[in-house]
C-alpha positions in Angstrom: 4.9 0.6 4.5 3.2 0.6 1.1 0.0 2.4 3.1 2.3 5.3 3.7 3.6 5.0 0.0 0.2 5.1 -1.3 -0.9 8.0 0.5 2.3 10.3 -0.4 1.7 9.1 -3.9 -1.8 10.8 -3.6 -0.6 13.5 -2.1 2.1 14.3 -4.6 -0.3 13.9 -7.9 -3.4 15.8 -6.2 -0.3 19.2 -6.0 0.3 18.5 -9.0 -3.0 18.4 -10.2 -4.6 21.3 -8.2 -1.3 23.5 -9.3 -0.8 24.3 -5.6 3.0 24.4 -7.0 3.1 26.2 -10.3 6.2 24.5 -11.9 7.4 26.5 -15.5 8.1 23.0 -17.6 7.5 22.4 -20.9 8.8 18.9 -21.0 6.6 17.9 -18.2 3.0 17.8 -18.4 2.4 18.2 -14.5 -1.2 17.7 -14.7 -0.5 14.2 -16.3 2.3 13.4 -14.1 -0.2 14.1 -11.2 -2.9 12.2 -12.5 -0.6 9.4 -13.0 0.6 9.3 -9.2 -2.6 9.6 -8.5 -3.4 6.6 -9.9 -0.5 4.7 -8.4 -0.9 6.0 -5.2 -4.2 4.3 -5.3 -3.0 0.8 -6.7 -0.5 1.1 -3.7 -3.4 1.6 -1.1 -5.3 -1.0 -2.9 -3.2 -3.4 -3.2 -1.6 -3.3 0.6 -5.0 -3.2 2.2 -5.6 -6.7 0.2 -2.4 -7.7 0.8 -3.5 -7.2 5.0 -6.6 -8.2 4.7 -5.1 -11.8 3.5 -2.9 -11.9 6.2 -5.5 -11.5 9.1 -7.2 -14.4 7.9 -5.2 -16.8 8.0 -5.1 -19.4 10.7 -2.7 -21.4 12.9 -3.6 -24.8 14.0 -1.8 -26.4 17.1 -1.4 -30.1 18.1 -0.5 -31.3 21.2 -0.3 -34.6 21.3 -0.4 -36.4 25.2 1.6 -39.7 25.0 1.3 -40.8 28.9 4.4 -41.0 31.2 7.4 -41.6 30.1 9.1 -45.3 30.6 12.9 -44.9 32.3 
């Protein structure tokens, strides 16, 4: 989930950036806006790809433990 987050994120602050959407704001600096989602668009990919890579190594141990037949 945060994979997909990241990469929208990237997405959404390289338009931005690029000014394939030419938004007339003056209270909004779009280019710093997309430079900031950018950013966290990365930290999400970042962070989710450690966040996997964790879990993948982690291992389960099993015991099975034979106590002989069973006395009635």
């Amino acid at each position: 989930m945060a994979i997909g987050l990241g990469i929208v994120l990237v997405v959404a602050g390289l338009v931005l950036v690029l000014d394939v959407i030419n938004w007339d704001t003056t209270a909004v600096d779009t280019e710093m806006l997309g430079w900031i989602l950018v950013a966290a668009g990365v930290l999400a990919l970042l962070l989710s790809l450690l966040v996997n890579h964790q879990r993948s190594r982690t291992t389960v141990v099993e015991e099975h433990r034979n106590l002989g037949p069973r006395e009635r």
